[in-house]
N, CA, C and O atoms as a GROMACS GRO file, in nm:
protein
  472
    1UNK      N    1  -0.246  -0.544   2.410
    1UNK     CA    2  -0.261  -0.486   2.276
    1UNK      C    3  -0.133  -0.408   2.245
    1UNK      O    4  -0.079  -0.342   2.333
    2UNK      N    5  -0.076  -0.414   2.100
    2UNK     CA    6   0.010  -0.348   2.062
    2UNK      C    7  -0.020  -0.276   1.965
    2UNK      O    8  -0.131  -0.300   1.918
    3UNK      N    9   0.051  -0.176   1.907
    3UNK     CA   10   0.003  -0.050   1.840
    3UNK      C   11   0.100  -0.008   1.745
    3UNK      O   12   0.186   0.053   1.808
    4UNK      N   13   0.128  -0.010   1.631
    4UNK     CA   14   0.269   0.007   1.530
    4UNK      C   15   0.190   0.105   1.430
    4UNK      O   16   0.078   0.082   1.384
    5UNK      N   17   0.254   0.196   1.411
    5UNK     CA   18   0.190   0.325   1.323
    5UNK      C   19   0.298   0.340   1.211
    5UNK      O   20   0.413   0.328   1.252
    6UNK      N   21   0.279   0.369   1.050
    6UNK     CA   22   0.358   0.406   0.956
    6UNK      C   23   0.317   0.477   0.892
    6UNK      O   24   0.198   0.495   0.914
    7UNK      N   25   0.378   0.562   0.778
    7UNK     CA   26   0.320   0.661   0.705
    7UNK      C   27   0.436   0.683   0.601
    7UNK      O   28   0.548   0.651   0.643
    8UNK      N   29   0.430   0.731   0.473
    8UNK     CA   30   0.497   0.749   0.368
    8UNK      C   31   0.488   0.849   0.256
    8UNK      O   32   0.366   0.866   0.248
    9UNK      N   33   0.537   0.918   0.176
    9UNK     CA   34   0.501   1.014   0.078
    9UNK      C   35   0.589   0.965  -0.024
    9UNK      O   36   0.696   0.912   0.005
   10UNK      N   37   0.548   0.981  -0.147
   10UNK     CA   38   0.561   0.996  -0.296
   10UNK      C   39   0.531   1.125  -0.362
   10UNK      O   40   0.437   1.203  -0.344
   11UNK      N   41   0.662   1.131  -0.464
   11UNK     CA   42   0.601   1.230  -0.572
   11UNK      C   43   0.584   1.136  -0.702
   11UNK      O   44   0.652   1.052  -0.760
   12UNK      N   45   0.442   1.200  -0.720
   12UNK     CA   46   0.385   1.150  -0.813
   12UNK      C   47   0.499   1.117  -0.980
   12UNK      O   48   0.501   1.014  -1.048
   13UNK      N   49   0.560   1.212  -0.996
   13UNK     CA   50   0.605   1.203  -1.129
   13UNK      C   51   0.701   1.119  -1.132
   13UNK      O   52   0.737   1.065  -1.236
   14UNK      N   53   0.764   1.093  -0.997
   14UNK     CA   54   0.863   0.932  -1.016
   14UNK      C   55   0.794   0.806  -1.066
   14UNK      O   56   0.859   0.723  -1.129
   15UNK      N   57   0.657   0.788  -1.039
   15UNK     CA   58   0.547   0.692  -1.129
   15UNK      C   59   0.533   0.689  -1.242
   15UNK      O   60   0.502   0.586  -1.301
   16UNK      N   61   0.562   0.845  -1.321
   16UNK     CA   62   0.572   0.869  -1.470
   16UNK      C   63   0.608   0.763  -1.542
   16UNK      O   64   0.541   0.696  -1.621
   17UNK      N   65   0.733   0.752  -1.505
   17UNK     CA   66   0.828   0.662  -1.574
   17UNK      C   67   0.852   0.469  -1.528
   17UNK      O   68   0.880   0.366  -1.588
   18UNK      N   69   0.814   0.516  -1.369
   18UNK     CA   70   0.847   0.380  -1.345
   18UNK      C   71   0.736   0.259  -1.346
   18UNK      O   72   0.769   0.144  -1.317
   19UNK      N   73   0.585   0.301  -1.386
   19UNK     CA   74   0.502   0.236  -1.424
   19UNK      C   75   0.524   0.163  -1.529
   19UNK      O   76   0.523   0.040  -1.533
   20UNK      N   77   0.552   0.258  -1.639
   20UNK     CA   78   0.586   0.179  -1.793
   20UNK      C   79   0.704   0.061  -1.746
   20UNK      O   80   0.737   0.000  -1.848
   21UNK      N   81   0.770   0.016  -1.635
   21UNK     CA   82   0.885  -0.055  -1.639
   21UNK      C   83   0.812  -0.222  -1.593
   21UNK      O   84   0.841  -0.254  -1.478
   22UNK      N   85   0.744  -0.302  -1.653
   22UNK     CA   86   0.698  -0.387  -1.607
   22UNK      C   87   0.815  -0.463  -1.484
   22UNK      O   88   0.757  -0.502  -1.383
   23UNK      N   89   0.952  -0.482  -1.486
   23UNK     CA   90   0.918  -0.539  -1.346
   23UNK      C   91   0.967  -0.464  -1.219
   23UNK      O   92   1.019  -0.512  -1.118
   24UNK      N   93   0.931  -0.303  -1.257
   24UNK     CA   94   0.884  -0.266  -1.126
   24UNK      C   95   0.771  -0.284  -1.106
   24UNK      O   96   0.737  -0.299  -0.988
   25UNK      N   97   0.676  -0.290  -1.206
   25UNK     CA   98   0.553  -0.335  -1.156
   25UNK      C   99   0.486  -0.476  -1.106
   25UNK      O  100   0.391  -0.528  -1.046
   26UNK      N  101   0.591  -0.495  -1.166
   26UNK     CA  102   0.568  -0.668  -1.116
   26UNK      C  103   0.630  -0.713  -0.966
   26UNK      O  104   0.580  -0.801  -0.896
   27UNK      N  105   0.727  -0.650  -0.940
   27UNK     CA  106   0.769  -0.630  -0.791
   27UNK      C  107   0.689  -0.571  -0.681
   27UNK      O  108   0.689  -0.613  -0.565
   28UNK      N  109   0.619  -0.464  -0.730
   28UNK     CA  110   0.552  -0.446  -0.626
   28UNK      C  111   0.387  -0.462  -0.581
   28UNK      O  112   0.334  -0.469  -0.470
   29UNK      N  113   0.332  -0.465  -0.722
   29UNK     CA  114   0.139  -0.433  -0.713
   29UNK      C  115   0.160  -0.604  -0.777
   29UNK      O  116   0.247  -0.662  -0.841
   30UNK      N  117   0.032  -0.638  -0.720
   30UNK     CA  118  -0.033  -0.766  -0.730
   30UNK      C  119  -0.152  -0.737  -0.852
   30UNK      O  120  -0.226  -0.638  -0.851
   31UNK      N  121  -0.154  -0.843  -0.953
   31UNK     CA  122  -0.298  -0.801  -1.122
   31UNK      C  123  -0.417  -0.715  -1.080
   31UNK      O  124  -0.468  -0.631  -1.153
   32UNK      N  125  -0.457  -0.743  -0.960
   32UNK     CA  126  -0.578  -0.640  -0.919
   32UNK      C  127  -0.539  -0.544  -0.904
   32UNK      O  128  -0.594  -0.457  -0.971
   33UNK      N  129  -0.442  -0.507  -0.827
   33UNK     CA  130  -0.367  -0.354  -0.782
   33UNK      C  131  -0.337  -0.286  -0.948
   33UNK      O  132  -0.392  -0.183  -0.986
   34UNK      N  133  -0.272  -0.340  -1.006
   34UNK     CA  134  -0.266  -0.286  -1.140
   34UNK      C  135  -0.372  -0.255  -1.216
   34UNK      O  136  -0.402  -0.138  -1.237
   35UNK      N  137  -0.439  -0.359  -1.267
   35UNK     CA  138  -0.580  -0.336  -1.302
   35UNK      C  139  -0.627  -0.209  -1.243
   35UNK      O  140  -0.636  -0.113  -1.320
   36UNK      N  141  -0.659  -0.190  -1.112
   36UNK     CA  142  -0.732  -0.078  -1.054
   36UNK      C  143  -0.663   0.053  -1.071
   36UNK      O  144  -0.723   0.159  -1.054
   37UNK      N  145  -0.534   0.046  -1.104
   37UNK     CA  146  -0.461   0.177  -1.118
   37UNK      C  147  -0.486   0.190  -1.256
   37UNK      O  148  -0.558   0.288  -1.273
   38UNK      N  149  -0.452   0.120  -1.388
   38UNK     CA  150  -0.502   0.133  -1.487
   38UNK      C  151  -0.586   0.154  -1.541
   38UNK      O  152  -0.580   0.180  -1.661
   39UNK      N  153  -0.719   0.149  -1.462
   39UNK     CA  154  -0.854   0.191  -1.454
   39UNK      C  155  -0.872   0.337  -1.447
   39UNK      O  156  -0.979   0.382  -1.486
   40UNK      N  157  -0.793   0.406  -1.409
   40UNK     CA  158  -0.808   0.537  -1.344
   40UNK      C  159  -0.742   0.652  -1.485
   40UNK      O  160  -0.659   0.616  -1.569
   41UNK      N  161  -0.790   0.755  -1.479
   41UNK     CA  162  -0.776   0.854  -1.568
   41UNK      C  163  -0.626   0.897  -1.540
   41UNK      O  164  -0.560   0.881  -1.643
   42UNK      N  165  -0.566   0.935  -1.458
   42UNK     CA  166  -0.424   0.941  -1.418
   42UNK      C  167  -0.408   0.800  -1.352
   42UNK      O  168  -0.444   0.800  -1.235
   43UNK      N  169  -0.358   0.671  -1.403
   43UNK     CA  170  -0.315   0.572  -1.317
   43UNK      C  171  -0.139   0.610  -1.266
   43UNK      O  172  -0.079   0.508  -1.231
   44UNK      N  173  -0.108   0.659  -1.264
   44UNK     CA  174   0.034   0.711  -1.189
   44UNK      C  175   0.000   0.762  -0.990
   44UNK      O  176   0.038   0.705  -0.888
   45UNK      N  177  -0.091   0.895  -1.010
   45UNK     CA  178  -0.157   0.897  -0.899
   45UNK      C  179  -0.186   0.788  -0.808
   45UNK      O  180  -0.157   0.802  -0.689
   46UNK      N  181  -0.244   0.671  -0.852
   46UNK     CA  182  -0.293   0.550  -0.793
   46UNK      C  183  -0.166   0.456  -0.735
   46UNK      O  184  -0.120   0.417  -0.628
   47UNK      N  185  -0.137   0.445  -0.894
   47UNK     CA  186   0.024   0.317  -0.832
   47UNK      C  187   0.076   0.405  -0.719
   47UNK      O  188   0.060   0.350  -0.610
   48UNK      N  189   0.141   0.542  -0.713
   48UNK     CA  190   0.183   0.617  -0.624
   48UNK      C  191   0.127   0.565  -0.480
   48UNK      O  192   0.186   0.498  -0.395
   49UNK      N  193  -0.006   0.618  -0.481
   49UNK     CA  194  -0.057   0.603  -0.349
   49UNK      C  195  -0.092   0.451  -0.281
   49UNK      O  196  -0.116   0.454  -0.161
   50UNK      N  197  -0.096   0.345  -0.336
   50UNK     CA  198  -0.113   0.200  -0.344
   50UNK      C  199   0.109   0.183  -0.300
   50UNK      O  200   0.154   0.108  -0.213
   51UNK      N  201   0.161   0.238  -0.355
   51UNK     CA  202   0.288   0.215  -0.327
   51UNK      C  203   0.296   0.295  -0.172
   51UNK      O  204   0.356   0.232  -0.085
   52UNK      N  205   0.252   0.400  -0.144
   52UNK     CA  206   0.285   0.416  -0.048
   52UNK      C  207   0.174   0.373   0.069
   52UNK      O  208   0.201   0.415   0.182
   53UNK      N  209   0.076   0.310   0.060
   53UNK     CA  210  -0.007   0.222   0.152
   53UNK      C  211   0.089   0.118   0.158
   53UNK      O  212   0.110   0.082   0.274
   54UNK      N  213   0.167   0.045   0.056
   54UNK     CA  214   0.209  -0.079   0.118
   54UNK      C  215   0.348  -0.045   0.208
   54UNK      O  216   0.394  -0.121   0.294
   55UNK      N  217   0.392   0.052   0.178
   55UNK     CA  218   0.493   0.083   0.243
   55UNK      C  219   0.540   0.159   0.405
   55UNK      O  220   0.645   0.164   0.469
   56UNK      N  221   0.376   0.221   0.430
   56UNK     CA  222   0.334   0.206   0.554
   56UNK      C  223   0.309   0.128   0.617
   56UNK      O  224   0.353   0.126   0.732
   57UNK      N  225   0.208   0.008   0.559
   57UNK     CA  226   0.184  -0.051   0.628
   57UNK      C  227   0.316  -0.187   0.663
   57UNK      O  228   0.316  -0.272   0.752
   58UNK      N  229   0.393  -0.166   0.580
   58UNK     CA  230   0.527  -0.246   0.580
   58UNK      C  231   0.595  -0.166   0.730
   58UNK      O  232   0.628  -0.234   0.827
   59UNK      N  233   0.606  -0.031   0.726
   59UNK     CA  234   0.633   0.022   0.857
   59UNK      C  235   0.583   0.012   0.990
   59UNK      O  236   0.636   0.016   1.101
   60UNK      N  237   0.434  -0.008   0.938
   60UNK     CA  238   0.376  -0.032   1.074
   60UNK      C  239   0.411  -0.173   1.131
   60UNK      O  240   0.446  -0.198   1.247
   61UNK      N  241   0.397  -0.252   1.038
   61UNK     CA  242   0.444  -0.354   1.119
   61UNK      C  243   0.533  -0.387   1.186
   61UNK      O  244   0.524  -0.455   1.288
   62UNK      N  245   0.686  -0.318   1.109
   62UNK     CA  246   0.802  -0.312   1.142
   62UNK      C  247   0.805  -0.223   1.312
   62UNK      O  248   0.887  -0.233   1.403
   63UNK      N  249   0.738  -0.179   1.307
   63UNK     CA  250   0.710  -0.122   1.462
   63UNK      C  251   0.651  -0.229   1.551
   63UNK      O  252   0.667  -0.210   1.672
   64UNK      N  253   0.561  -0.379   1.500
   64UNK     CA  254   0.556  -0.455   1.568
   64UNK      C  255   0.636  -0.613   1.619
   64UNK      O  256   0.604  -0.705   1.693
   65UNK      N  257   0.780  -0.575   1.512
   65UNK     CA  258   0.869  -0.646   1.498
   65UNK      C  259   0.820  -0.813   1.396
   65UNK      O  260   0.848  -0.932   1.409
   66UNK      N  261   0.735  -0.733   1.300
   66UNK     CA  262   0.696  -0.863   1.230
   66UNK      C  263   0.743  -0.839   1.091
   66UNK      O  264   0.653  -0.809   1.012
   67UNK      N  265   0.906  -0.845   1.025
   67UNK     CA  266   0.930  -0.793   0.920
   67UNK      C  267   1.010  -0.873   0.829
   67UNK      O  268   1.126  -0.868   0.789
   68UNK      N  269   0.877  -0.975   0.802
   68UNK     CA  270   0.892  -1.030   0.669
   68UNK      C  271   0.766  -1.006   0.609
   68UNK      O  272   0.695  -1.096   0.565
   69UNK      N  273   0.748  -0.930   0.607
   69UNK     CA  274   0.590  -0.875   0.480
   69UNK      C  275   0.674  -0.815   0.395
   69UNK      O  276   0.757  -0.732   0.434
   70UNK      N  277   0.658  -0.860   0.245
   70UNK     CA  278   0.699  -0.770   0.148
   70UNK      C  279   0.533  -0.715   0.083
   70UNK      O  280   0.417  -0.738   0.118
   71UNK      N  281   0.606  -0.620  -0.042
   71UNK     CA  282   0.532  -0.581  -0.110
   71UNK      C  283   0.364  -0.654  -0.214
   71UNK      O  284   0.254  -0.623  -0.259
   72UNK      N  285   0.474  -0.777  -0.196
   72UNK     CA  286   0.379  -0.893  -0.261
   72UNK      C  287   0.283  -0.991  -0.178
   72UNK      O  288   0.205  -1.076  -0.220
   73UNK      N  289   0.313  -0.952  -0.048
   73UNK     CA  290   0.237  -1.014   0.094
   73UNK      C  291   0.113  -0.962   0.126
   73UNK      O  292   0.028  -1.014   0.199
   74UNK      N  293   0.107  -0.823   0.050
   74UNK     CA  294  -0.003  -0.796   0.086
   74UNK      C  295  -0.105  -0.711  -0.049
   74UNK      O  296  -0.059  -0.678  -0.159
   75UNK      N  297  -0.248  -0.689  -0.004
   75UNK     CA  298  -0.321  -0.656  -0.118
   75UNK      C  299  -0.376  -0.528  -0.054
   75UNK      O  300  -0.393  -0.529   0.068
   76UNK      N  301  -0.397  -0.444  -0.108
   76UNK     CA  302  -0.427  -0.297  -0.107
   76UNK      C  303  -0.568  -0.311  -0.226
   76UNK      O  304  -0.546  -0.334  -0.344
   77UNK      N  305  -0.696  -0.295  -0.177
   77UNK     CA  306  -0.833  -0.311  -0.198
   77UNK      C  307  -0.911  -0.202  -0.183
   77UNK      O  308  -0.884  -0.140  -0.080
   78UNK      N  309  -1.033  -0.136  -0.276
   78UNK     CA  310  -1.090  -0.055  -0.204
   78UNK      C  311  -1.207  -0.090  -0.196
   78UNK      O  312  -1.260  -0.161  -0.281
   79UNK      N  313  -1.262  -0.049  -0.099
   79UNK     CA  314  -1.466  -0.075  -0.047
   79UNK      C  315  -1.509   0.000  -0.172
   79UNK      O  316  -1.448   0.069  -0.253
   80UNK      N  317  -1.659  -0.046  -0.156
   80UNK     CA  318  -1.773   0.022  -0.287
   80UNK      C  319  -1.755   0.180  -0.224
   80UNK      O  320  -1.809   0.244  -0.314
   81UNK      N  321  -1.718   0.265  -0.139
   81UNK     CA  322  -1.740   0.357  -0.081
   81UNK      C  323  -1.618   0.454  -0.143
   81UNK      O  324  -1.629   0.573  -0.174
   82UNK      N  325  -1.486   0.361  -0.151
   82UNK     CA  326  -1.363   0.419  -0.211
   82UNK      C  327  -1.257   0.386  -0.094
   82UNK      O  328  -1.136   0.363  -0.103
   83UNK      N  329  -1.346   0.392   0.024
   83UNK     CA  330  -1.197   0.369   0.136
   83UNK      C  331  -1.110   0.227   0.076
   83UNK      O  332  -1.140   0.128   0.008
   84UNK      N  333  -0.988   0.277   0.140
   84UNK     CA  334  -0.888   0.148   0.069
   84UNK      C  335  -0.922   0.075   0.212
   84UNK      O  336  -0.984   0.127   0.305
   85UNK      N  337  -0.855  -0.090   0.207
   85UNK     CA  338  -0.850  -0.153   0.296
   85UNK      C  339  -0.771  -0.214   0.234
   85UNK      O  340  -0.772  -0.213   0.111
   86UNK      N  341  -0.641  -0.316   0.338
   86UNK     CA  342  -0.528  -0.388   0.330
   86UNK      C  343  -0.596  -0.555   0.386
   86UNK      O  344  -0.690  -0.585   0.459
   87UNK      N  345  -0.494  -0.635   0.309
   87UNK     CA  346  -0.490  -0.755   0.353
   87UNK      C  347  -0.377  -0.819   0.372
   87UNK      O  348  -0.300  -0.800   0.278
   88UNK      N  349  -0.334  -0.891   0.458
   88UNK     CA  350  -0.191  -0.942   0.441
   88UNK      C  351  -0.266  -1.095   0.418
   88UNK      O  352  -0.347  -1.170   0.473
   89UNK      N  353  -0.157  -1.082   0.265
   89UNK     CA  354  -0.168  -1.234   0.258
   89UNK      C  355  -0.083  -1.354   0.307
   89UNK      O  356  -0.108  -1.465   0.259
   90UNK      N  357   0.024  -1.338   0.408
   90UNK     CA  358   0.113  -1.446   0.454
   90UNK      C  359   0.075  -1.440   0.604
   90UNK      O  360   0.040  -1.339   0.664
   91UNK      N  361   0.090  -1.571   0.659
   91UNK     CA  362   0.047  -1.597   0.763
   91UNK      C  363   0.182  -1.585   0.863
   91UNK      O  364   0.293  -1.638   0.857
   92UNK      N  365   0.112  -1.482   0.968
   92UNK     CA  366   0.217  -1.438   1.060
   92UNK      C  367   0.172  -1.478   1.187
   92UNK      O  368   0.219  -1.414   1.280
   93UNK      N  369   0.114  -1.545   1.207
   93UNK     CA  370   0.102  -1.606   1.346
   93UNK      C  371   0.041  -1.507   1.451
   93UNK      O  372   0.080  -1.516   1.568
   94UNK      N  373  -0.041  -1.424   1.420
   94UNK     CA  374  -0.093  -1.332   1.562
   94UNK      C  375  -0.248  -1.309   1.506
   94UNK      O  376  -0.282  -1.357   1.398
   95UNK      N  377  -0.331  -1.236   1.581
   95UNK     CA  378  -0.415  -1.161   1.585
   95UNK      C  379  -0.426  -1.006   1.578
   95UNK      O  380  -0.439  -0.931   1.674
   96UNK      N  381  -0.414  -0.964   1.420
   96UNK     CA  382  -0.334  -0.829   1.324
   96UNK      C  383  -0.456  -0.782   1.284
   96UNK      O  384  -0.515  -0.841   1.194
   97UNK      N  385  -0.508  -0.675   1.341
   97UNK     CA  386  -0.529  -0.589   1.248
   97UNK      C  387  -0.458  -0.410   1.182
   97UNK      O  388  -0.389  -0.324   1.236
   98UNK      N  389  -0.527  -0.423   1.034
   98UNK     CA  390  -0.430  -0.287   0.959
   98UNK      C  391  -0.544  -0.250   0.920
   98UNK      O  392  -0.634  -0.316   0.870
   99UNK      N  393  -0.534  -0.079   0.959
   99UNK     CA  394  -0.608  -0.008   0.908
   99UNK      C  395  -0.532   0.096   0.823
   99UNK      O  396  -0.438   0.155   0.876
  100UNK      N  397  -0.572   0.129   0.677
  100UNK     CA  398  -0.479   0.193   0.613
  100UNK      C  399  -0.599   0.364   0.546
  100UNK      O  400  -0.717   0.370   0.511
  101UNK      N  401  -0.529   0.435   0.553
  101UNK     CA  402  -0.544   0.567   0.456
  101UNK      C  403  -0.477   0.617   0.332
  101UNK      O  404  -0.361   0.632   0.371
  102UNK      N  405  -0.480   0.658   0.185
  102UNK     CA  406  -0.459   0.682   0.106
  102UNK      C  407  -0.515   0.801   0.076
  102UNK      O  408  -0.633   0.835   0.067
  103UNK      N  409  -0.345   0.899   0.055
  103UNK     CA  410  -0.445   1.018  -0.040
  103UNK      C  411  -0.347   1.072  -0.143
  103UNK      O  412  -0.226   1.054  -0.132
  104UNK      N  413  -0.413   1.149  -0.256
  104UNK     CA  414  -0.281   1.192  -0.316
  104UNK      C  415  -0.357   1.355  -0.371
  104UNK      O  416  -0.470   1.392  -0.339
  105UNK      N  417  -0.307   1.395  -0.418
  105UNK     CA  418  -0.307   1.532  -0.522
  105UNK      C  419  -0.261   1.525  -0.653
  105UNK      O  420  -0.255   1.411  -0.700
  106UNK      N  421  -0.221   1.631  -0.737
  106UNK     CA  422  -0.165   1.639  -0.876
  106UNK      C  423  -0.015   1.600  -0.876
  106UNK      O  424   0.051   1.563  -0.973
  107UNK      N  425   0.035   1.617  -0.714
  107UNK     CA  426   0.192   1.592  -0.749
  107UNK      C  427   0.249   1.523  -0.602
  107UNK      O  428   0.369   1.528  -0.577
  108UNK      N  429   0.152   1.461  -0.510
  108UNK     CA  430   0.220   1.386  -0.462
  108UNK      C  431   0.101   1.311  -0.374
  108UNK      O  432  -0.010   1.334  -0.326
  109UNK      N  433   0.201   1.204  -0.386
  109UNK     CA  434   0.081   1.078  -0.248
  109UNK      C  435   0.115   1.044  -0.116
  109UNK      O  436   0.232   1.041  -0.077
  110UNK      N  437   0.027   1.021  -0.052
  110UNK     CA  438   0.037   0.942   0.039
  110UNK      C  439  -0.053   0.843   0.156
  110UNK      O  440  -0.166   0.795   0.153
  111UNK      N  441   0.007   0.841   0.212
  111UNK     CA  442  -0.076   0.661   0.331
  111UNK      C  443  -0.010   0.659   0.496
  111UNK      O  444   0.104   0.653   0.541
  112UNK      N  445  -0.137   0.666   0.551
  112UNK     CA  446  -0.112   0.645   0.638
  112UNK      C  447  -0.180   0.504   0.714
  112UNK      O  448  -0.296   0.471   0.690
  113UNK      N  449  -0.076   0.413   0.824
  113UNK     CA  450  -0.113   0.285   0.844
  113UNK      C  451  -0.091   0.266   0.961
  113UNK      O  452  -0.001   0.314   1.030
  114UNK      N  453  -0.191   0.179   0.994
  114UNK     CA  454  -0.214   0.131   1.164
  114UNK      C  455  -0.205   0.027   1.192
  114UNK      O  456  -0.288  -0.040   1.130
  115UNK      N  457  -0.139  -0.038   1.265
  115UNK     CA  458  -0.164  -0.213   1.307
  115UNK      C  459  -0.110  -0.207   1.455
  115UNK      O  460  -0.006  -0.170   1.510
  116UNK      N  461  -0.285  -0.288   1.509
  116UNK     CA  462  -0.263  -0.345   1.588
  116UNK      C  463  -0.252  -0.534   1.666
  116UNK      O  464  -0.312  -0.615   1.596
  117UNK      N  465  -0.220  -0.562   1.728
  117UNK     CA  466  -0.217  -0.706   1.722
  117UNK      C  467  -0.262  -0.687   1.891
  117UNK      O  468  -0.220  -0.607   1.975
  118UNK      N  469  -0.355  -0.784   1.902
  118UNK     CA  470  -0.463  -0.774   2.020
  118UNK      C  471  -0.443  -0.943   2.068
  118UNK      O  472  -0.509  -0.988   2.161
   0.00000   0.00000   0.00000
């Protein structure tokens, strides 16, 4: 078993602006990911913290030397409960799992991410 850990922070108000820029948004969140941030009473908060889940979990992997996942490889989901959960959508040849955390406040986010490959 191997074990690759990542973690990331955002300030929220760099989202201010860079939401309205469709192709940063198109670079990084997949129509559901957007949708679900747009859903939200502050969607800045969200893209924030969805940006920095993928970017952990982009780290964690990179700790397992598997680093071709981009931003668009993978989907950032949440359960009926609210916990987020990750999916990688490109096929990397192992037995991966990612467990991810998301949190944010009024002025900044963040994610913390786990992958192991067993």
């Amino acid at each position: 078993m191997r074990l690759g850990v990542g973690c990331d922070i955002e300030e929220i108000s760099r989202f201010e602006k860079l939401i309205n820029k469709q192709e940063f948004v198109r670079l990084i969140y997949l129509p559901d990911e957007e949708k679900y941030c747009l859903g939200k009473s502050r969607p800045q908060q969200h893209f924030a913290a969805i940006f920095c889940g993928k970017e952990a979990v982009i780290k964690a992997l990179g700790n397992l030397e598997i680093d071709k996942i981009g931003f668009l490889d993978m989907e950032i989901s949440h359960l009926p409960n609210g916990c987020p959960q990750v999916r990688i959508l490109k096929e990397i040849g192992c037995d991966l799992e990612v467990k991810l955390s998301l949190s944010h406040c009024k002025t900044m986010a963040m994610a913390q991410a786990t992958a192991v490959i067993r």
